[in-house]
C-alpha positions in Angstrom: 23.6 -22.6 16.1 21.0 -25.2 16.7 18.4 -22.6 18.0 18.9 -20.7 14.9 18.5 -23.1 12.5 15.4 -24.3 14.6 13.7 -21.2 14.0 14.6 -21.1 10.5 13.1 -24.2 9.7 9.6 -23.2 11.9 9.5 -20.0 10.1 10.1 -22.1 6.4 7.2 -24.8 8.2 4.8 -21.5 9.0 5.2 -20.1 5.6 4.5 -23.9 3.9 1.1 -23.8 6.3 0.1 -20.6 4.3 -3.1 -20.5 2.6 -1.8 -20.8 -1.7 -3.0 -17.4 -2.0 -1.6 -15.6 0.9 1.9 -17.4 -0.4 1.6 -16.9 -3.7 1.1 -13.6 -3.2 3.4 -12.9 -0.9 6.2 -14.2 -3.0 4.4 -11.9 -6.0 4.4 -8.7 -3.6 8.2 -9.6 -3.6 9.2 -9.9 -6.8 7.2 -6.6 -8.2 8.2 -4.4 -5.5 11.8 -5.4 -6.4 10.9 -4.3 -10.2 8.9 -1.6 -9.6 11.5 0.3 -7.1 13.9 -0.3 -9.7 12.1 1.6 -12.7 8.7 3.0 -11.6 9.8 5.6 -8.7 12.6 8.0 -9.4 14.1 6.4 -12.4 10.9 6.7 -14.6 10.2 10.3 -12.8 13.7 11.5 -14.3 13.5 10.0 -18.1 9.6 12.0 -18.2 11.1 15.1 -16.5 14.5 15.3 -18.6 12.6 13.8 -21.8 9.7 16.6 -21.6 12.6 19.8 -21.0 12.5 19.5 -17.4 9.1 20.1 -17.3 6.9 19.6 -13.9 3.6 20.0 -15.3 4.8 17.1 -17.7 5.7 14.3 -15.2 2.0 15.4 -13.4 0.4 15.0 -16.9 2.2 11.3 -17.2 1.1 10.3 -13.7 -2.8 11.6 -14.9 -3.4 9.6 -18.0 -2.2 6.4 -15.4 -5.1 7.3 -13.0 -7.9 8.4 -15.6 -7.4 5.1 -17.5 -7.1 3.1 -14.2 -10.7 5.1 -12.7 -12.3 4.0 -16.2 -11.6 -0.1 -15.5 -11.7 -0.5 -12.2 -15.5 0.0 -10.9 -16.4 -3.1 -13.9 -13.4 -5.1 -12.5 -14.4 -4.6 -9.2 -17.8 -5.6 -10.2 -16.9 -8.7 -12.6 -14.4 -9.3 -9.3 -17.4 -10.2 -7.0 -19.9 -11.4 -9.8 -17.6 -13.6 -11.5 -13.8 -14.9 -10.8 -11.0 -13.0 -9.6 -8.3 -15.5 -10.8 -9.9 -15.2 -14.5 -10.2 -11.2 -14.2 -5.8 -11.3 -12.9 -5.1 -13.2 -15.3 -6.6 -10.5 -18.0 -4.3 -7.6 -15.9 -1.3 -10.0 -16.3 -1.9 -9.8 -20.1 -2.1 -5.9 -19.9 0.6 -5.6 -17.9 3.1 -7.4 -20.1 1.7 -5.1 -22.9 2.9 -2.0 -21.1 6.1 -3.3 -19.9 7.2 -4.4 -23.3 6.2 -0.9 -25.0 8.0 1.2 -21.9 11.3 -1.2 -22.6 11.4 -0.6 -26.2 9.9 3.5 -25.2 12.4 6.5 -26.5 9.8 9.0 -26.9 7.3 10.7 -24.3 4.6 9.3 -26.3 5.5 6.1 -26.3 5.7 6.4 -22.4 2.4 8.1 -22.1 1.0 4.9 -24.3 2.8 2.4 -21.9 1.1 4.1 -18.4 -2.5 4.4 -20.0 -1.9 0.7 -20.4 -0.2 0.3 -16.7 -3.3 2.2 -15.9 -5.6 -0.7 -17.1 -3.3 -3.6 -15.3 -3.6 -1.3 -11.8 -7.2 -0.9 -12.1 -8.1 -4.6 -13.6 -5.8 -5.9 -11.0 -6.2 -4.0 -7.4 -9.7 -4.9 -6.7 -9.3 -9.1 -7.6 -6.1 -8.8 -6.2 -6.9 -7.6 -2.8 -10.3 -9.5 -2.7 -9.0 -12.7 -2.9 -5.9 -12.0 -0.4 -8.9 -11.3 2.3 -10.6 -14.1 0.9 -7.9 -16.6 1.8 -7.2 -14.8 5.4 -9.1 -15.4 8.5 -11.3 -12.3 9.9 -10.1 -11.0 12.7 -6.0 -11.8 12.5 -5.6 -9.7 9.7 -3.7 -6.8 10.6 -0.4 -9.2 11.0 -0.3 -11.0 7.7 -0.7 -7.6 6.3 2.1 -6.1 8.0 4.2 -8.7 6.9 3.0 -8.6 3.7 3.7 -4.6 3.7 7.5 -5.4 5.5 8.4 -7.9 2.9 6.9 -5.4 0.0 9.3 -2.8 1.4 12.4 -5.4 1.7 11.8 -5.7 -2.3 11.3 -2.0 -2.3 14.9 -1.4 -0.8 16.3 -4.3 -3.1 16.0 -2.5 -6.4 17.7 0.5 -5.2 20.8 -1.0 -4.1 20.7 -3.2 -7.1 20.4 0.6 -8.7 23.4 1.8 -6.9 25.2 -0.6 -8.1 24.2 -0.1 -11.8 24.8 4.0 -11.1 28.4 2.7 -9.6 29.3 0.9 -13.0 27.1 3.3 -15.6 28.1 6.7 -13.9 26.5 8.3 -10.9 24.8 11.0 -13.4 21.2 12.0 -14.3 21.9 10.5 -17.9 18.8 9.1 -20.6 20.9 6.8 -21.6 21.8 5.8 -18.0 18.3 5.6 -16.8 16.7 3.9 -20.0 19.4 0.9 -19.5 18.4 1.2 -15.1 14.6 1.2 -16.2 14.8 -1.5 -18.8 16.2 -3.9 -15.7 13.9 -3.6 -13.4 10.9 -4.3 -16.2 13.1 -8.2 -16.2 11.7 -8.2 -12.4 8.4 -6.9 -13.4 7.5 -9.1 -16.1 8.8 -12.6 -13.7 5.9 -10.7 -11.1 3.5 -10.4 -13.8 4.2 -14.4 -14.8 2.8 -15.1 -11.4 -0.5 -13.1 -11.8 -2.0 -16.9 -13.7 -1.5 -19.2 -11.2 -3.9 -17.9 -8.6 -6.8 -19.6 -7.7 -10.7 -18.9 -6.4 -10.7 -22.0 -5.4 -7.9 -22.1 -2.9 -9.6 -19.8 -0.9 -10.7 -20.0 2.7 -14.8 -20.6 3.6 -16.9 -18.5 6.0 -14.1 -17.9 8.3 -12.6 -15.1 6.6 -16.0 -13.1 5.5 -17.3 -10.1 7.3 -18.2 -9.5 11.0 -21.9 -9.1 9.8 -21.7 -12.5 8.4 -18.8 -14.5 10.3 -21.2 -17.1 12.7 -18.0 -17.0 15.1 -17.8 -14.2 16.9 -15.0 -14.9 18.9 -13.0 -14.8 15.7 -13.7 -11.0 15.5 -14.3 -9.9 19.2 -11.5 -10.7 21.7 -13.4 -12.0 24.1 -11.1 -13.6 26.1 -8.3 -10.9 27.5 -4.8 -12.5 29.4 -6.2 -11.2 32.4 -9.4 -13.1 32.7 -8.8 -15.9 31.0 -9.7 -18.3 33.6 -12.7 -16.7 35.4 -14.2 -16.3 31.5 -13.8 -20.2 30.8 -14.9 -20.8 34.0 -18.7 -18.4 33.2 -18.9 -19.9 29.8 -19.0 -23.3 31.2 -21.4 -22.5 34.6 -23.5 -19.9 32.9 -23.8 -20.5 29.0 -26.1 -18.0 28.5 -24.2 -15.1 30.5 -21.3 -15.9 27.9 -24.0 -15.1 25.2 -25.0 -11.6 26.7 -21.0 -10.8 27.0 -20.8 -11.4 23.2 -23.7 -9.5 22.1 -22.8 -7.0 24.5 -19.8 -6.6 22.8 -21.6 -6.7 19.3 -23.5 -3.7 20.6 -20.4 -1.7 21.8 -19.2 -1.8 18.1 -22.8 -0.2 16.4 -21.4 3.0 18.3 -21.1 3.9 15.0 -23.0 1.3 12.7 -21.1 -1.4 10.8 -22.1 0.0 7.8 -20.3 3.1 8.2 -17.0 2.4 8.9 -15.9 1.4 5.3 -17.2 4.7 4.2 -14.9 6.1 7.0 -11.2 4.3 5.9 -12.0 4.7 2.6 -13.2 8.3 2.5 -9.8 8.6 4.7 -7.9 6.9 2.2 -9.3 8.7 -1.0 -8.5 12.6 0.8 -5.0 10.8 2.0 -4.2 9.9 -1.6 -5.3 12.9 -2.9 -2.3 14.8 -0.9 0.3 12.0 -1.2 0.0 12.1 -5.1 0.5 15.8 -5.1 3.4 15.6 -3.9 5.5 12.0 -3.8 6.0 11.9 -7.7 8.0 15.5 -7.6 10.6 14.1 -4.5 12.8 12.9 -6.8 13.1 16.1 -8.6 13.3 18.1 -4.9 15.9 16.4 -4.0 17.7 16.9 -7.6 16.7 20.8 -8.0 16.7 22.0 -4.8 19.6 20.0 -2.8 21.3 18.9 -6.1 21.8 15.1 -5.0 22.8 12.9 -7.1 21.2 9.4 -8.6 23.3 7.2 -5.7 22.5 9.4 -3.1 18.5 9.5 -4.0 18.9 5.4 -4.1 20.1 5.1 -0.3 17.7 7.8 0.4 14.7 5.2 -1.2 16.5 2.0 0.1 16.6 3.3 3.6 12.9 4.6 3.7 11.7 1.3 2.0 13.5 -0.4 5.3 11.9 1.7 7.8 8.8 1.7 6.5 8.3 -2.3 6.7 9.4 -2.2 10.2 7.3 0.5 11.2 4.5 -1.2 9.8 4.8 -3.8 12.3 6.0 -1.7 14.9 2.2 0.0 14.5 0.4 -3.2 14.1 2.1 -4.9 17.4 1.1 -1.4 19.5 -2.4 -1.9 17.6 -3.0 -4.7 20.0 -3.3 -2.6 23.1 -4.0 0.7 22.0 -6.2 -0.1 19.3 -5.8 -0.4 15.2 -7.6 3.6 14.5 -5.9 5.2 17.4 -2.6 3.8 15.7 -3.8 5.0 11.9 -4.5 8.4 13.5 -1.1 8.8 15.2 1.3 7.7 12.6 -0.2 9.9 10.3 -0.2 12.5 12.7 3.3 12.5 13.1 3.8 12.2 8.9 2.0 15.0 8.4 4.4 16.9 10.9 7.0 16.0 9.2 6.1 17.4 6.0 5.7 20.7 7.4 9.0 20.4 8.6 10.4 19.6 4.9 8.6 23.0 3.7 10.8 24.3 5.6 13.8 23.4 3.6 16.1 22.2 6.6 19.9 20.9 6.1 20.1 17.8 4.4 20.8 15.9 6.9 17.6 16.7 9.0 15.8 16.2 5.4 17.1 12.9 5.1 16.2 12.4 8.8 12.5 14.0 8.4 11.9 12.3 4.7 12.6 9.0 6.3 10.5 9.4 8.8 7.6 10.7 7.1 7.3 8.1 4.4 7.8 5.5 6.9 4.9 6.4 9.3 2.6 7.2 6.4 2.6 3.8 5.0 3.0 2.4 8.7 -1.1 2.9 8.6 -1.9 1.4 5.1 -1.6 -2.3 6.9 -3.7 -1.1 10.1 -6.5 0.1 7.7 -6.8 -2.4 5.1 -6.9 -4.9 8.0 -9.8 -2.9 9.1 -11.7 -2.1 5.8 -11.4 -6.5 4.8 -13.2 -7.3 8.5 -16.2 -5.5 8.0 -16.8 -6.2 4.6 -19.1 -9.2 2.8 -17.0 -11.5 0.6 -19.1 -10.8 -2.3 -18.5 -7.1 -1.9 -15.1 -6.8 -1.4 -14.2 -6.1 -5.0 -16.4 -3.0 -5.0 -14.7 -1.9 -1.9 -11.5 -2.3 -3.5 -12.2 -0.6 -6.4 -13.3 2.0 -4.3 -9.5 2.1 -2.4 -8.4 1.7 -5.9 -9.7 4.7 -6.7 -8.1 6.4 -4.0 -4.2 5.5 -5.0 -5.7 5.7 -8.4 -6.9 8.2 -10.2 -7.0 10.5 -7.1 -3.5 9.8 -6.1 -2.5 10.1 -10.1 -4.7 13.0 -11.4 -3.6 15.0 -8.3 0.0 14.3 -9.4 -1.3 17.5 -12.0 -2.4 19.6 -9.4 1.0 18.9 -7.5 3.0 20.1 -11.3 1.2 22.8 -11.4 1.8 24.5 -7.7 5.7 23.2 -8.1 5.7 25.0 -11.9 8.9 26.5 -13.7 9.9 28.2 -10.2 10.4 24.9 -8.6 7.9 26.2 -5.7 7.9 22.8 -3.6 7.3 25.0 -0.5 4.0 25.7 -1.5 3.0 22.7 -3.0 4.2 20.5 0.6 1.8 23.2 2.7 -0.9 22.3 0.5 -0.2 18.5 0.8 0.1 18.9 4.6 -3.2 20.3 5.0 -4.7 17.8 2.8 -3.4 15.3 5.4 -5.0 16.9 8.3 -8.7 16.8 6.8 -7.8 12.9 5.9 -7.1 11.9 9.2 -9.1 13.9 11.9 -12.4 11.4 9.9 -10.0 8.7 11.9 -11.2 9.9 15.8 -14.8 8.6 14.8 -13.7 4.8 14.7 -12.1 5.2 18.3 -13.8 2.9 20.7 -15.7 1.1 17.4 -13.3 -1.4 16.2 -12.3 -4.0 18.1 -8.9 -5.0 19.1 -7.7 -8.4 17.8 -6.9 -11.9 18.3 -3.4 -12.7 19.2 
């Protein structure tokens, strides 16, 4: 009993040593994923796809004025991000934000919803880049990849709150694909959203960490990106760097030189050309699950909850399940190999199998997927200046935005009135594959790091 609470109270003291921003964002990542699993996913799917005469090509249209608004802001944001303050420019999402929540709560038409997601569309695109800029800013280069696995485990605990918070709305409502039911399930989970969206003022430029968290191109400590210093020679290396100072200094640039395989430069335009083809696929297809799962195995709204809840789980642990292998195999080599496997999957779901191996296969896919979105982020924030990291992120905004949204019409469109999700899966699939071979040319080019 004594050990546990003693490693309660480290883990409360470890949090409490948190830069403000990685906490309060953190704590912000919580409380939205919580809202947004409770509305945004399936819930929001259904109202569009039952309000617009179960209509496909509708709920892709819905998902396209999100991204086109969201491509129009987020280059300038990105931009006024870097040139200017990212706590002033969150601050101006958090007022958008509230906008659209407080038009989709009072929403009973598809217009109305289509008004409230052009105006979700501005908060995502004002927000990501300033967001994610000054997360990286407050985190030391080179121990990335954990804090953002954690960060992605404890936005997938919140992500497997809301639906068993929606089960139990379902339970006391009726377990039935009713307006009336979902408007009431929605209009809770915008209660989480807005507390979330309270948060976005209280970040703080200032709070942010100095030189050690900018780029490998800029950081003056290299040991902070390149782990010099391996368990298995740790001696004999403290040992050179003492008797031969300057041998210590080859080893380093050495090692510099071992990473301009492929030059610096290019290895943002490699994650985020990645990410943009990935998004591309994963928008064609994730938005329609919800109705797969209703048209073709005729679950119903309980059972698609515990299917959400349960991926949501796995996903957070397989997040750090791919960053702790990362250490010794490498962060790419991980990237490539989760998605891998995903991609598999989905073929395997073309397929149409028995629900349980669906259940099984979904799982697993969704999971693995998102186990690389940690890995690469980690990757992308190392070798990228400070004052550029808002363009980047508008640039991996644009992937999840208006690619991963505008696609969601291409995805309508394959599915159609026939409810072909066979073909529309393949395509996806495929997709996948040309987003991740790109991966092979960072093996050997990033390097593994600190513990």
């Amino acid at each position: 009993m004594a050990s546990i609470q003693q490693s309660v109270k480290s883990k409360v003291n470890s949090f409490k040593s948190l830069n403000h921003n990685v906490k309060l964002l953190l704590i912000f990542t919580f409380t939205q994923s919580i809202g947004r699993s409770i509305w945004m996913g399936n819930v929001l799917s259904t109202i569009i796809y039952l309000l617009s005469e179960s209509s496909p090509e509708m709920l892709g249209y819905a998902s396209g004025a999100t991204g086109i608004t969201m491509t129009i802001v987020v280059f300038p944001s990105g931009y006024f991000a870097d040139k200017i303050r990212r706590d002033w420019m969150l601050r101006i999402a958090a007022i958008c934000g509230i906008f659209s929540i407080g038009i989709l709560f009072f929403a009973d038409t598809i217009i109305l919803i289509f008004v409230a997601l052009i105006i979700w569309g501005l908060y995502q695109g004002i927000t990501r880049p300033s967001l994610e800029a000054i997360f990286a800013d407050s985190v030391q280069s080179g121990t990335r990849s954990l804090i953002y696995s954690w960060r992605q485990l404890i936005s997938q605990i919140g992500m497997a709150l809301g639906p068993i918070l929606n089960i139990f709305l379902f339970l006391l409502l009726g377990d039935e694909w009713d307006l009336d039911i979902l408007k009431f399930v929605m209009g809770f989970g915008l209660i989480f959203s807005f507390g979330s969206l309270i948060m976005m003022f209280f970040f703080n430029d200032k709070k942010s960490l100095g030189s050690s968290s900018d780029s490998i191109e800029f950081n003056n400590d290299v040991d902070v990106i390149l782990n010099l210093n391996n368990k298995s020679n740790n001696s004999s290396s403290e040992e050179n760097t003492k008797s031969n100072p300057k041998s210590n200094l080859e080893s380093k640039t050495e090692l510099k030189t071992k990473l301009k395989f492929i030059p610096v430069k290019y290895i943002p335009y490699i994650l985020v050309g990645c990410n943009v083809i990935i998004g591309l696929g994963a928008g064609m297809t994730v938005k329609f699950f919800t109705i797969f799962f209703m048209e073709i195995y005729t679950m119903s709204p309980i059972m698609v909850q515990i299917i959400s809840g349960l991926t949501s789980i796995a996903t957070g642990f397989s997040g750090l399940i791919a960053q702790h292998f990362s250490k010794a195999k490498g962060r790419p080599q991980m990237i490539f190999l989760v998605q891998a496997i995903a991609t598999i999957c989905l073929i395997i779901i073309a397929t149409y199998p028995p629900m349980w191996v669906l259940i099984i296969i979904f799982i697993t896919r969704g999971s693995l997927m998102n186990a690389a979105q940690p890995l690469s982020r980690s990757i992308l924030m190392d070798f990228v200046p400070k004052n550029k990291r808002g363009k980047w992120n508008s640039l991996e905004a644009l992937a999840w935005g208006l690619f991963w949204n505008v696609s969601a019409v291409v995805g309508g469109i394959l599915i159609g009135p026939t409810h072909n999700f066979r073909l529309n899966f393949l395509v996806t699939a495929g997709i996948y594959i040309f987003g991740t071979l790109p991966i092979v040319l960072l093996f050997g080019n990033v390097s593994k790091e600190k513990n």
